[in-house]
C-alpha positions in Angstrom: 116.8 84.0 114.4 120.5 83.0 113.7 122.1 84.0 110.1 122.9 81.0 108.9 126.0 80.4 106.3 125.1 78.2 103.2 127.6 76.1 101.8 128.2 78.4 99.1 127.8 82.1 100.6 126.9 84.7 99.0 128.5 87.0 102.1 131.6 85.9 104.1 131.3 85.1 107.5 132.2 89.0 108.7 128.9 90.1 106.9 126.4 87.5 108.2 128.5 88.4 112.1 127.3 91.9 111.2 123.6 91.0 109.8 123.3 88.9 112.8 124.7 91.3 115.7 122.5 94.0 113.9 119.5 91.7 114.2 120.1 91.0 117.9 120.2 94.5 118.7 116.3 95.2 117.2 115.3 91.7 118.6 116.8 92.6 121.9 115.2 96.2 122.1 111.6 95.2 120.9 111.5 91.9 122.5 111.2 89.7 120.1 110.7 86.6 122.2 111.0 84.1 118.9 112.2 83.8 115.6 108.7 82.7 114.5 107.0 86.3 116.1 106.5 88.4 113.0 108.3 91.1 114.2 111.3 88.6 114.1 110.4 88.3 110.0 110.5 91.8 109.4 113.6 92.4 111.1 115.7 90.0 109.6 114.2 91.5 106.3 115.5 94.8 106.8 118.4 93.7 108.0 119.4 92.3 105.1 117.9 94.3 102.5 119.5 97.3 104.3 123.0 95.2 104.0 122.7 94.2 100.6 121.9 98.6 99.9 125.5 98.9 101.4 125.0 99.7 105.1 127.5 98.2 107.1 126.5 100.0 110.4 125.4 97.3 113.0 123.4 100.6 115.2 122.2 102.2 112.0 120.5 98.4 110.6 119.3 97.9 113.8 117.7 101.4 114.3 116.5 101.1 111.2 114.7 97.7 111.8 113.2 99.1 114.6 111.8 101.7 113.2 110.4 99.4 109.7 109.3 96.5 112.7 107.2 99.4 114.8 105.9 101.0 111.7 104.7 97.6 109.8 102.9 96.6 113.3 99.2 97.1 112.6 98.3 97.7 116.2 100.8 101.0 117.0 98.9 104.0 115.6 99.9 106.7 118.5 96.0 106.9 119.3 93.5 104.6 121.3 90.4 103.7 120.0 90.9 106.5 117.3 91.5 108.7 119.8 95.0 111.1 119.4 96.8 110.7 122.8 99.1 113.4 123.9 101.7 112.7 126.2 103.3 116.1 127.1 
């Protein structure tokens, strides 16, 4: 999903590099295959909301989109079929 500048931004072109690079990096590690997958929505979300709060960290928005993108995902609980599974 590219950030996209309008014709009268509201962030200059470093900030939407940032948002965008940040974006990649949670796209990249979650496979997000398109920008139409809902994972792709909540990302870019996050991304931006995160932004506009101030962070400027391209890891940190990323991490952090990851973590918001995995958590909002209905189907990742940590158990099957209701069942806790333990790894170690």
């Amino acid at each position: 999903m590219a950030f996209d500048n309008p014709l009268n931004p509201m962030y200059s072109q470093d900030d939407w590099d940032i948002m965008q690079a940040a974006y990649d990096k949670a796209a990249a590690t979650l496979v997000v295959k398109s920008s139409s997958d809902e994972e792709a929505k909540v990302i870019a979300e996050t991304v931006m909301t995160a932004f506009n709060r101030g962070n400027r960290d391209i890891n940190s928005l990323a991490a952090l989109a990851v973590v918001i993108a995995v958590n909002s995902h209905p189907t990742v609980s940590g158990t099957k079929d209701g069942t806790e599974q333990r790894v170690a």
